[in-house]
N, C-alpha and C positions, 0 to 999 in steps of 0.2 A: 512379528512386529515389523515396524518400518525396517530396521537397522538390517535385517536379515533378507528382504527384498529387494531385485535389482533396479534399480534406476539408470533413466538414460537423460540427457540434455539435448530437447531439441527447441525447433522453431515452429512453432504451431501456428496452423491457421486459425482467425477467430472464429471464421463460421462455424468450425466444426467444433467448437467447443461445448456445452453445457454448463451454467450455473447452476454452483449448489443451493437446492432449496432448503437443504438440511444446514447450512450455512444459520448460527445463532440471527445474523440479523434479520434474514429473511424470514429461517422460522418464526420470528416471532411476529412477523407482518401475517404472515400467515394464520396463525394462532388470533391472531386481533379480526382477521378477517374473512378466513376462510377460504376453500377451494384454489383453483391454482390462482393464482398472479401475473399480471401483464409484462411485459418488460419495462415499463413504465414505472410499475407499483417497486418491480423488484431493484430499481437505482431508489427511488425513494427509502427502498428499508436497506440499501447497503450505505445509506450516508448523504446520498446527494443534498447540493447546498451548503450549508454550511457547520452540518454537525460535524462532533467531535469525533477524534478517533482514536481511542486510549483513553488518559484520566490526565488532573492536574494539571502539572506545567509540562508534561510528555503526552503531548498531543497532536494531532495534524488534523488539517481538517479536510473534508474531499476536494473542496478547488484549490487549496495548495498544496496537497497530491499530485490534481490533475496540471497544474501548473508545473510542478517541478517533472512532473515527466512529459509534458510539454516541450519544455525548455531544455531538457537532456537528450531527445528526441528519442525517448523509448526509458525502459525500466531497470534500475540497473540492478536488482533481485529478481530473479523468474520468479514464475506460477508452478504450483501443485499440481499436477494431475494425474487422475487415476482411469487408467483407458481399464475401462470393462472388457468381461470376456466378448459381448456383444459388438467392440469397436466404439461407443460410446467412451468421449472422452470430458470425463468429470472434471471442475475444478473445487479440487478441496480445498484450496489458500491460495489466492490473489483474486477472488470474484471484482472484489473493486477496482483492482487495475485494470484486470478482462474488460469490465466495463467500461471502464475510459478509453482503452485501445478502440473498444465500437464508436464509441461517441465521437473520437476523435475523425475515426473514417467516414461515418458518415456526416460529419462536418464538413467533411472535404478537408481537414486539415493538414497543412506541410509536413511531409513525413510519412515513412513506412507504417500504418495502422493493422496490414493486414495480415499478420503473423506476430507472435508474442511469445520470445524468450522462454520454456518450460523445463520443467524435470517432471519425467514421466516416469510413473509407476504401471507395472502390467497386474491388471486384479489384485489389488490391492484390496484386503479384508476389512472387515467392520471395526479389527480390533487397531489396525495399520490405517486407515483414515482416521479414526478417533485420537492415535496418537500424534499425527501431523497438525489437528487441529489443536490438543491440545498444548502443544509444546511451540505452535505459530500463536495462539491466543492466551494463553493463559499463563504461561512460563515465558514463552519471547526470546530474541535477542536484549540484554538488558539496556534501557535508553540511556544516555547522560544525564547527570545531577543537571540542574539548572547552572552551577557555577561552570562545570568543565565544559555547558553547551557555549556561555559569556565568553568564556578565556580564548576558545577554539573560533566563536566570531570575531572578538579584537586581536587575533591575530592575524585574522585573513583581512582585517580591514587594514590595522596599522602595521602589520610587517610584509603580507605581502600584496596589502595596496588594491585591492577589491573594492569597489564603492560599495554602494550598501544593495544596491539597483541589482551589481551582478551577485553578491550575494543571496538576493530574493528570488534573482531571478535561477539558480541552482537549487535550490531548498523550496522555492514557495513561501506562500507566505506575507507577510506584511511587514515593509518596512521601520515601522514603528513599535515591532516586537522585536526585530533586530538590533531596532538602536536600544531597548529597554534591555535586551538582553548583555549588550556591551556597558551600555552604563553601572547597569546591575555591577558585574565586573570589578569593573573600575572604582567604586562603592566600596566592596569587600575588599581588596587588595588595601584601601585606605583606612577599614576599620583593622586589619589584620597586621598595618604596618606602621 
């Protein structure tokens, strides 16, 4: 399993990377459509636009992803990878960041695009990729309740004095789910007090 395999932390170049096609959203573009996929098709089946990314109120969507690491100038979780005995280097978890680091370079945009934060595995097995994906998708870091997301924005706004602007602009996002999510807050402290 993972836990038993060494890993190392480097800085990988994007070129040399590989998206997972075996990646759930991709597969399932795939499944829908067949034969391989463009890189075009394959940002549309990891999210691009404005789909969702998670469930309910524990969501992100890809432009306030690609915005908030925009605005961070880079990622501040690496990418998965699993370099094959071939030198092929897999990504088994961050395909959509990988993809924004490309988009971003060839936007020409401000900033280092052309290497991406990783933790690399050497041959890494069918059973050690299956459990990265599923303890990155399915089990997770667990998210914040909606109230302790509320509590933790009205306090960077009114204790330590954030507008709402640089708020958005660290998270992404939309400032009228920021101010929803402070008032929310503010709401329950008053039904609770």
């Amino acid at each position: 399993m993972v836990g038993t395999k060494i890993s190392r932390y480097e800085s990988l170049p994007i070129d040399d990377l590989v998206l997972d096609a075996k990646n759930t959203r991709i597969a399932k573009w795939i499944e829908m459509y067949g034969g391989e996929i463009t890189a075009e098709q394959m940002a549309l089946a990891l999210g691009a636009g404005e789909s969702e990314v998670g469930s309910g109120e524990n969501y992100t969507t890809f432009t306030s992803l690609r915005e908030s690491i925009r605005a961070n100038g880079g990622i501040i979780h690496p990418i998965i990878v699993n370099k094959a005995i071939d030198g092929r280097l897999l990504v088994i978890e961050g395909n959509t960041r990988t993809l924004i680091y490309k988009e971003f370079r060839e936007q020409k945009q401000e900033g280092d695009w052309d290497t991406i934060p990783s933790i690399v595995y050497e041959d890494l097995g069918d059973a050690g990729v299956d459990a990265i994906r599923l303890q990155a998708h399915l089990v997770g870091p667990r998210p914040w309740d909606p109230y302790s997301k509320a509590k933790y924005l009205d306090y960077l706004r009114s204790s330590e004095h954030l507008t709402t602007d640089q708020i958005v602009e660290f998270c992404g996002g939309y400032s009228r789910d920021i101010i929803h999510y402070i008032n929310r807050d503010r709401t329950t402290c008053e039904l609770l007090y």
